[in-house]
MIKOL-115534 format. One line per 3 residues: number of its first residue (from 1); for each residue x, y, z of N, C-alpha, C. Coordinates in nm, 4 decimals. Layout:
<mimis>
NUM = X,Y,Z,X,Y,Z,X,Y,Z  ...
</mimis>
This chain:
<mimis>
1 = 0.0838,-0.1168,0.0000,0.0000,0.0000,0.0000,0.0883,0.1230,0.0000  0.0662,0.2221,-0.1076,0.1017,0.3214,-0.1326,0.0430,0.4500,0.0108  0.1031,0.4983,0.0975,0.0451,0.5311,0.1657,0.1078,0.7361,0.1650
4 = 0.0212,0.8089,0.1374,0.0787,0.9537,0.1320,0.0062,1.0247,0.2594  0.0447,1.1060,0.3184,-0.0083,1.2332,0.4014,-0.0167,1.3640,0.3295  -0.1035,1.4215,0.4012,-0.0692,1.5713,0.3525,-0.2567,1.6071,0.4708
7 = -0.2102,1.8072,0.4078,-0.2843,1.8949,0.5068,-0.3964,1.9445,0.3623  -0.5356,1.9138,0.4362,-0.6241,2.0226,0.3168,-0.7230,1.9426,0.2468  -0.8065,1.9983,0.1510,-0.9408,1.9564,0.1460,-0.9274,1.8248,0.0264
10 = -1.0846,1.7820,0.0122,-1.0816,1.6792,-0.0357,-1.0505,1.6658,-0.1993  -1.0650,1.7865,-0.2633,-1.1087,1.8316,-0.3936,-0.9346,1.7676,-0.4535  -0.7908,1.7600,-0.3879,-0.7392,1.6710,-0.4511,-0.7339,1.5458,-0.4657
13 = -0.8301,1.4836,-0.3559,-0.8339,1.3533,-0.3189,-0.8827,1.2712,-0.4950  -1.0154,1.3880,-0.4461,-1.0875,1.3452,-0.6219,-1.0598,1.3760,-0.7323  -0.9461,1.4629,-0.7720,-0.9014,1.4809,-0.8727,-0.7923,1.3795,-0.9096
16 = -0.7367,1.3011,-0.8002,-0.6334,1.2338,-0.8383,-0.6573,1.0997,-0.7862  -0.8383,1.0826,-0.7618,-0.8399,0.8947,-0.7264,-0.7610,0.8514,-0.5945  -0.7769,0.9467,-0.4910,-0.6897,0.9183,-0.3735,-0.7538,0.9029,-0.2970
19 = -0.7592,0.7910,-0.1804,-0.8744,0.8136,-0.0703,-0.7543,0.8976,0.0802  -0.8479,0.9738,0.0800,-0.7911,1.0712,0.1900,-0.8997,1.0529,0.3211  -0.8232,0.9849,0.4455,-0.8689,0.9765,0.5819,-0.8111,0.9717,0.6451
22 = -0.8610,1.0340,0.7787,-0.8145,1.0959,0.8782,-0.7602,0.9391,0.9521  -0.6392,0.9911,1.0483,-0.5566,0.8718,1.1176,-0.6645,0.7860,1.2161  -0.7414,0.8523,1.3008,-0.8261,0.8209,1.3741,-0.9452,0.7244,1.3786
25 = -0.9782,0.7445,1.2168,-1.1069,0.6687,1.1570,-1.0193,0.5220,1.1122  -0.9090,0.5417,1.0367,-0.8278,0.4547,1.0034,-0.8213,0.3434,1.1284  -0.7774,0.4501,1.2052,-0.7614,0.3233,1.3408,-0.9227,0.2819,1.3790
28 = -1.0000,0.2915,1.3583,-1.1359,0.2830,1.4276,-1.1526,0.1619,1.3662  -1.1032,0.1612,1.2288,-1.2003,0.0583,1.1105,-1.0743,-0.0731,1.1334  -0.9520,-0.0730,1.1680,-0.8521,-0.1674,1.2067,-0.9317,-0.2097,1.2775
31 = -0.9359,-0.0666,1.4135,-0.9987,-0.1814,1.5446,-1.0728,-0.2625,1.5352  -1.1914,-0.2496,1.4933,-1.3032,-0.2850,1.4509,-1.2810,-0.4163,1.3835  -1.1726,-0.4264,1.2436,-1.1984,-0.5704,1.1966,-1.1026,-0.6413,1.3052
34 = -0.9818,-0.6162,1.3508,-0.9306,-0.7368,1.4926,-1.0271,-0.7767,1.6130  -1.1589,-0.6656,1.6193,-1.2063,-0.7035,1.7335,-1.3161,-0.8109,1.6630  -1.3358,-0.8068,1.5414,-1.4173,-0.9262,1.4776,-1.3752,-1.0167,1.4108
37 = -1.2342,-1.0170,1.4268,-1.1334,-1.1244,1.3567,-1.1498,-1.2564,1.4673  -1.1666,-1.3580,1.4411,-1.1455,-1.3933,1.3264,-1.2736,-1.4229,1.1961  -1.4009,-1.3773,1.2035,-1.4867,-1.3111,1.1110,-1.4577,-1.2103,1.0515
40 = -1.5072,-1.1900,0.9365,-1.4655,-1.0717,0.8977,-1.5764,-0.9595,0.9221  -1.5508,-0.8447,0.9402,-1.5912,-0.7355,0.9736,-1.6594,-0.6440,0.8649  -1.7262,-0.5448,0.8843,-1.8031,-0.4607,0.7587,-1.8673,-0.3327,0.8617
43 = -1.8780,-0.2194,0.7360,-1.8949,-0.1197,0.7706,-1.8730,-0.0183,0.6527  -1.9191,0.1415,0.6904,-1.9019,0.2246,0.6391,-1.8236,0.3537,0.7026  -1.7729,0.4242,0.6503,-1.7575,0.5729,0.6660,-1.8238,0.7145,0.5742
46 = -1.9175,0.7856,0.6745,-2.0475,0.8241,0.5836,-1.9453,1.0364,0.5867  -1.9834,1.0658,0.4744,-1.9595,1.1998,0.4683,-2.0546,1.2889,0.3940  -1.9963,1.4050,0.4463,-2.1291,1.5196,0.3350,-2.0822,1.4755,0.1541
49 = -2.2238,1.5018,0.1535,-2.2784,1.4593,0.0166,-2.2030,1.5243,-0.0650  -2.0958,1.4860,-0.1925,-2.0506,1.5852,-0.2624,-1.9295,1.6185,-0.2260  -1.8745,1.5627,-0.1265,-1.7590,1.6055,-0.0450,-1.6386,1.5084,-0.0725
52 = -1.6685,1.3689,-0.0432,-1.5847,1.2953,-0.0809,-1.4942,1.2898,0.0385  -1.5359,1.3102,0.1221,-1.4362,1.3437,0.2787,-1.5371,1.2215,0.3793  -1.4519,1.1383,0.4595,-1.5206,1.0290,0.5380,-1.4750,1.1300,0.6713
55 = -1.6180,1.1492,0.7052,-1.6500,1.1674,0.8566,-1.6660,1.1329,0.9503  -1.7700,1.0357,0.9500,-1.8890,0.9243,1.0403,-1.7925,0.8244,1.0362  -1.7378,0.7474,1.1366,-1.7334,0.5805,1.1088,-1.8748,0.4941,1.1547
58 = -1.9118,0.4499,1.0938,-1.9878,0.3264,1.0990,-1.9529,0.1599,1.1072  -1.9267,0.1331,1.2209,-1.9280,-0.0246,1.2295,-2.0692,-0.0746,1.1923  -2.0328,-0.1768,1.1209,-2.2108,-0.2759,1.1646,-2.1936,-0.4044,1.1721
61 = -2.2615,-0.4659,1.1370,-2.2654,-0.6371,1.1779,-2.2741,-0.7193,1.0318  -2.1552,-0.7979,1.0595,-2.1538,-0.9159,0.9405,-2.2782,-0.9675,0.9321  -2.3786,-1.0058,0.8714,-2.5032,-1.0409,0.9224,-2.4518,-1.2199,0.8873
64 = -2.3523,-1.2358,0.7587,-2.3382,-1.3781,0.7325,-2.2212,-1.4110,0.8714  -2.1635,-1.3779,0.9241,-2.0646,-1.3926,1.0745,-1.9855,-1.5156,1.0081  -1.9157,-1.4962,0.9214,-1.7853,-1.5294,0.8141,-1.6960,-1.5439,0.8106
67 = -1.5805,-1.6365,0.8536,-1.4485,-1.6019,0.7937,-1.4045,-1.5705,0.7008  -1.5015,-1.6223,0.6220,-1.4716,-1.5686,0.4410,-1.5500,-1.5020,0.3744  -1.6247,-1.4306,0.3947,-1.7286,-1.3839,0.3314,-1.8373,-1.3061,0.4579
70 = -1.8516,-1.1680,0.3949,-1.9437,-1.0505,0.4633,-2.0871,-1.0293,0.4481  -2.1729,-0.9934,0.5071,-2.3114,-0.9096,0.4035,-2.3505,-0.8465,0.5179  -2.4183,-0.7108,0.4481,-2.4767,-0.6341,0.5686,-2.5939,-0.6769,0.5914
73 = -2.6412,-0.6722,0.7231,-2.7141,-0.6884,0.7785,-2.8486,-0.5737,0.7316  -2.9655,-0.6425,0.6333,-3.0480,-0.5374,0.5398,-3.1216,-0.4319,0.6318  -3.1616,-0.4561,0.7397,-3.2211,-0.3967,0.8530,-3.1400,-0.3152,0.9151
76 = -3.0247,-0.3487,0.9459,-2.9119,-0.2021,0.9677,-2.8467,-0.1341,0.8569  -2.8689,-0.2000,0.7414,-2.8485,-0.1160,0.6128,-2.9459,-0.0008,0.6165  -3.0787,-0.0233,0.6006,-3.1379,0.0488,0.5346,-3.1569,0.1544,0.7053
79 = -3.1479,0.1024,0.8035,-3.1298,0.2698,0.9098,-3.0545,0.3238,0.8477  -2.8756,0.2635,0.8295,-2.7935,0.3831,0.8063,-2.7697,0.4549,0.7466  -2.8629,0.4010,0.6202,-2.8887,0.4762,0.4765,-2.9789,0.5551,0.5028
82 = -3.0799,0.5253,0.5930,-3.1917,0.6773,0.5962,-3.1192,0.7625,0.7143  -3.0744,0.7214,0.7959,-2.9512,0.8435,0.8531,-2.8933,0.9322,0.7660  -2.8157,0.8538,0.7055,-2.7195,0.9446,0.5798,-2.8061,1.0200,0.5319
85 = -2.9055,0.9877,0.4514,-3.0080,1.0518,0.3788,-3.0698,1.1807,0.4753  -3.0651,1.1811,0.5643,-3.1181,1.2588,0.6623,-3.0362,1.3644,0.7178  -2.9167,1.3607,0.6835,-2.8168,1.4141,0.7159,-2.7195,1.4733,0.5987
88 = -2.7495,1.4151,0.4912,-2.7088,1.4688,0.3842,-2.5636,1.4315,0.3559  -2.5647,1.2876,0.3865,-2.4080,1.2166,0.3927,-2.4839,1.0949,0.2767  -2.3155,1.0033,0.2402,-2.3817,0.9130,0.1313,-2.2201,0.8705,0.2103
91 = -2.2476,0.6981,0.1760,-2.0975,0.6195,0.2614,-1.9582,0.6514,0.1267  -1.8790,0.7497,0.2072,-1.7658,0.7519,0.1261,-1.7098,0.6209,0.1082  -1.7000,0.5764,0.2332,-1.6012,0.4755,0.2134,-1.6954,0.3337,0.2719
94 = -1.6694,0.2322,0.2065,-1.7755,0.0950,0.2592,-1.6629,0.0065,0.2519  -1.6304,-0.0445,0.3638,-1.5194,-0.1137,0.4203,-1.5624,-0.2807,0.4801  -1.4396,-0.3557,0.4624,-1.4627,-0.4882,0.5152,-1.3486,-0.5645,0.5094
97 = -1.3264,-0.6576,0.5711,-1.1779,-0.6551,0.6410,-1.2180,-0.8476,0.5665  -1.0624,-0.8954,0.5340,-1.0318,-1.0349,0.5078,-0.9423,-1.1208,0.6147  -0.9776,-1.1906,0.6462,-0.9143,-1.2494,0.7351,-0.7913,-1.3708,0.7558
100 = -0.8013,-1.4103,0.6245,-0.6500,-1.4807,0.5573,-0.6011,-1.4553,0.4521  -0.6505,-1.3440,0.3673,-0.6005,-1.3626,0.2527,-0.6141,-1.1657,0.2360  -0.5065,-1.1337,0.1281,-0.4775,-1.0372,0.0719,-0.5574,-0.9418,0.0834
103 = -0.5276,-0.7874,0.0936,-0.6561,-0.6952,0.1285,-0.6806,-0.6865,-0.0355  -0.7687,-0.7735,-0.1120,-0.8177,-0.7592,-0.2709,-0.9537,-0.8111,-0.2895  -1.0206,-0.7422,-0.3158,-1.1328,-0.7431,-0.3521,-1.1862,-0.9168,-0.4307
106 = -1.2161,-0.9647,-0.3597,-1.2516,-1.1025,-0.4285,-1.4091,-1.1062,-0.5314  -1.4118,-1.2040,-0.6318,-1.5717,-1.1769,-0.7092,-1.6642,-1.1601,-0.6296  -1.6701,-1.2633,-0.5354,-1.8044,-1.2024,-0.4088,-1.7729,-1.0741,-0.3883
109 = -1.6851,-1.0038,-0.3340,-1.6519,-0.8551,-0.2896,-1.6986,-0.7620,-0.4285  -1.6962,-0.8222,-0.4964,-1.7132,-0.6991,-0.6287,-1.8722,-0.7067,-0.6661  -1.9291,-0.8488,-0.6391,-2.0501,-0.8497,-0.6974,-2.1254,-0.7935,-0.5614
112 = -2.0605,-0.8103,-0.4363,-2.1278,-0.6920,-0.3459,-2.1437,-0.5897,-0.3862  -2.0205,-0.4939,-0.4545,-2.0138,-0.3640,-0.4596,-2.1237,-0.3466,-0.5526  -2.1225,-0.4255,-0.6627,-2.2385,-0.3456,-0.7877,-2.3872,-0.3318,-0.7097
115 = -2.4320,-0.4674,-0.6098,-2.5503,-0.4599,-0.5512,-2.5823,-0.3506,-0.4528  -2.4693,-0.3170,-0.4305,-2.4795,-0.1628,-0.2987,-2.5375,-0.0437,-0.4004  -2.4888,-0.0372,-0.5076,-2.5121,0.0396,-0.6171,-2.4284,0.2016,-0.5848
118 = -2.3005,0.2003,-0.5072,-2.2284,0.2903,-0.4725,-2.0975,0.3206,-0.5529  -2.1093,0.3257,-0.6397,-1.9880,0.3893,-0.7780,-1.8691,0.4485,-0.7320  -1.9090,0.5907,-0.6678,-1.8662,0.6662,-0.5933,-1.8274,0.6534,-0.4611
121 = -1.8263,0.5530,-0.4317,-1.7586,0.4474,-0.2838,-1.6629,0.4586,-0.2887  -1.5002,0.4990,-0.2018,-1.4203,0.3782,-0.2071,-1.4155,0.2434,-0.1175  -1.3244,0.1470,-0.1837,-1.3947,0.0470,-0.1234,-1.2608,-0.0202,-0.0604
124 = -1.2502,-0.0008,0.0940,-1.1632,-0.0004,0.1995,-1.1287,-0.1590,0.1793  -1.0337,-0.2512,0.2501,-0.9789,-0.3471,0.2436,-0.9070,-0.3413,0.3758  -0.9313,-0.4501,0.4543,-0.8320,-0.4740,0.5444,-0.7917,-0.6200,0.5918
127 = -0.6341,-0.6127,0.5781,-0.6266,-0.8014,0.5629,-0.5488,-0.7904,0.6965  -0.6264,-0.9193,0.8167,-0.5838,-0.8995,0.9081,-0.5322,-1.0242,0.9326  -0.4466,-1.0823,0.8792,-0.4203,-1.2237,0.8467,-0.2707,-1.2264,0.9343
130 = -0.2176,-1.1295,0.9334,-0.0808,-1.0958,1.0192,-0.1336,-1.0313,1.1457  -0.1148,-1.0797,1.2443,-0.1654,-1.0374,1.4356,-0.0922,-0.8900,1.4038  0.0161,-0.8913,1.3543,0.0531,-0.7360,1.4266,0.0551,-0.6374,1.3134
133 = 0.0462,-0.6783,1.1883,0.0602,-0.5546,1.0904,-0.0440,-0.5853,0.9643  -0.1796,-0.4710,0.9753,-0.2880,-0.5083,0.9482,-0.2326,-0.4316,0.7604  -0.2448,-0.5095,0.6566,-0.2734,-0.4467,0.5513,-0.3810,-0.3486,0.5275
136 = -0.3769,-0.2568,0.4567,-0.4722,-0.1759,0.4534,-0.4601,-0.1045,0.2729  -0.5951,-0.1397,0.1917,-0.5754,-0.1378,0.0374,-0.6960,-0.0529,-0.0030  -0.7259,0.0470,-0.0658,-0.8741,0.0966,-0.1375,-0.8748,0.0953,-0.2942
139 = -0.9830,0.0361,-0.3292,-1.0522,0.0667,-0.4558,-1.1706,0.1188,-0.4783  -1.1528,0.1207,-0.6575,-1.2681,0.2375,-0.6974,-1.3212,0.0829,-0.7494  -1.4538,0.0123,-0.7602,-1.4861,-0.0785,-0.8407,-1.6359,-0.0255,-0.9055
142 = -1.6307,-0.0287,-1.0332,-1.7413,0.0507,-1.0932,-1.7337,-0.0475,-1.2197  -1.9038,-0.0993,-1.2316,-1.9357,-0.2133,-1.3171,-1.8696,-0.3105,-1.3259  -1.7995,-0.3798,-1.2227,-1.7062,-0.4849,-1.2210,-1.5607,-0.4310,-1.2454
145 = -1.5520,-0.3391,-1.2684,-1.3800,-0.3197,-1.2559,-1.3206,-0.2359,-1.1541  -1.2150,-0.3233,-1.1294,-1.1485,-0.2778,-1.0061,-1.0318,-0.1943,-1.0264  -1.0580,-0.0810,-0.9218,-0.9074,0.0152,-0.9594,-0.8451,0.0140,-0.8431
148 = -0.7222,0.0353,-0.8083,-0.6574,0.0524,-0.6673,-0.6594,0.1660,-0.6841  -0.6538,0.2336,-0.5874,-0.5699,0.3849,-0.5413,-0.5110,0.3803,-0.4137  -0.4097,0.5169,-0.4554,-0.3413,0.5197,-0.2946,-0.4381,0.5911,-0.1952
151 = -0.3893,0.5483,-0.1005,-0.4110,0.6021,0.0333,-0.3796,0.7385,0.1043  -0.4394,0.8159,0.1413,-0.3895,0.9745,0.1991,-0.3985,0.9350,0.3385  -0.3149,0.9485,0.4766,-0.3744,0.9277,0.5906,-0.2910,1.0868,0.5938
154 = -0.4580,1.1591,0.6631,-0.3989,1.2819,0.7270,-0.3893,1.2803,0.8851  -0.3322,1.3373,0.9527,-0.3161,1.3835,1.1038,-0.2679,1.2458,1.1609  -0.1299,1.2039,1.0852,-0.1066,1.0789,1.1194,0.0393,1.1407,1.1912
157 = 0.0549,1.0659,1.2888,0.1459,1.0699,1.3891,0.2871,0.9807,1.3727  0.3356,0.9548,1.2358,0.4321,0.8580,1.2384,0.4727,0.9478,1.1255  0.6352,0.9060,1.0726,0.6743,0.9280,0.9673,0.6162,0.9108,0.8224
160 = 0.5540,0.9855,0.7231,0.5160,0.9937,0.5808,0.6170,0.9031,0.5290  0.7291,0.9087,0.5290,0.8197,0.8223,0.4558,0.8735,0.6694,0.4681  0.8543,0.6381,0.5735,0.8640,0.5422,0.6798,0.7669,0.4033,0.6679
163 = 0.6340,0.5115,0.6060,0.5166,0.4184,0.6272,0.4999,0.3254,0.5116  0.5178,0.1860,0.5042,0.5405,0.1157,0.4231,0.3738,0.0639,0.3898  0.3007,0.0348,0.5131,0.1565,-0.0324,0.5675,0.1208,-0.0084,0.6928
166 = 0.0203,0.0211,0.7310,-0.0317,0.0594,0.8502,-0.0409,0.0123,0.9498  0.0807,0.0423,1.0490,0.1222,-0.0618,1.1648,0.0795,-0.0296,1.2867  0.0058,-0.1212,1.3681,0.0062,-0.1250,1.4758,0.1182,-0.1794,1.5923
169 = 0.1881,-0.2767,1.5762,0.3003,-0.2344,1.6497,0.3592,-0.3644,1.7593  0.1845,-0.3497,1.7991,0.1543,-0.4618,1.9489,0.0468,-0.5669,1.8964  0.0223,-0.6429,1.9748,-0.0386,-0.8211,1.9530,-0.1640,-0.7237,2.0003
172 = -0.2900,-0.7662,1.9340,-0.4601,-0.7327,1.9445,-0.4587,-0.7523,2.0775  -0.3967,-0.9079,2.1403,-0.4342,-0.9438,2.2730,-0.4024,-0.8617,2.3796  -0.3391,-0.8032,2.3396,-0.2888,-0.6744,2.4552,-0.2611,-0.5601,2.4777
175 = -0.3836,-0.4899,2.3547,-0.3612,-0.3971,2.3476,-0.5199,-0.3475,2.3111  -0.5900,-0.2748,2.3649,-0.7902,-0.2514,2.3237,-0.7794,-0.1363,2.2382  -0.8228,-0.1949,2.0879,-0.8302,-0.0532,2.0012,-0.8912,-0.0345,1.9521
178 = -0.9984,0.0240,2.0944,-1.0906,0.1390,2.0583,-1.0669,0.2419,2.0191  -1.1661,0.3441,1.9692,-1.1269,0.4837,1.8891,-1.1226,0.5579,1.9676  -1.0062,0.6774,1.9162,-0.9762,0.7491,2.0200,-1.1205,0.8622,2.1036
181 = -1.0807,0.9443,2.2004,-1.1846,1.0300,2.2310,-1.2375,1.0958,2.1317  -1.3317,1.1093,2.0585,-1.3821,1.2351,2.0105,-1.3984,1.1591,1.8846  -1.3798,1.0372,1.8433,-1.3891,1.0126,1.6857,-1.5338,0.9136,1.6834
</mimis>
């Protein structure tokens, strides 16, 4: 994973196919798939409409409770979609974590994406197949084709240059990673 930082709005994110998120949410959506590892995990990150900026994290529930395979749960789908709708957010980012294998979008993963009917998604990846150093991959997948892009983490606390993949550091077992205050 190509991983860049930087300071400022979203409008280069989308000009150049970059998903740009904040360090905090990043860690939220890790936490989140180790604390449902070894299932895999699912969720969104919801932002203003038009913005292209992930605000909201949204955990939700595997409804299939999977090692290999996700689906949302249609009954907490369709709240969080009339939230968004209500709020004037649409899920930037719709995320779901793999649990032995590569953060890549598998045919089930893609024929999810067309049924969400979210174009304009990116579509988060997290392979938590290594205890201490969680891969972390996004694509654009629109009508079955898959694009990678890099990664922007802003207000990240480690070296820009350094960052090879998004490391946590310490073993899940001993370490609770919940999101920080305020996210």
């Amino acid at each position: 994973m190509r991983v860049l930082t930087r300071e400022g709005g979203s409008l280069l994110g989308r000009l150049l196919d970059v998903l740009t998120i904040d360090a905090a949410i990043l860690d939220a959506i890790v936490a989140h798939a180790r604390r449902d590892h070894p299932d895999e995990a699912c969720g969104i990150v919801a932002g203003p409409d038009g913005s292209d900026t992930p605000t909201r994290h949204v955990p939700m529930e595997n409804a299939a409770r999977s090692m290999t395979f996700f689906a949302l749960d249609s009954i907490e789908q369709l709240r969080v979609w009339r939230e968004m709708d209500k709020a004037d957010e649409v899920p930037v980012i719709i995320y779901h974590s793999h649990t032995a294998t590569e953060a890549y979008p598998s045919r089930s993963d893609i024929g999810i994406a067309s049924e969400l009917g979210e174009p304009d998604a990116h579509y988060l990846l997290v392979s938590t197949r290594d205890p201490v150093q969680a891969e972390i991959r996004s694509f654009r997948i629109v009508d079955g084709a898959v694009t990678e892009e890099p990664v922007a983490v802003v207000n990240a606390s480690v070296d820009q240059h350094a960052v090879q993949s998004y490391l946590f550091g310490q073993s899940p077992t001993t370490v609770d990673y919940e999101c920080r205050a305020g996210s």
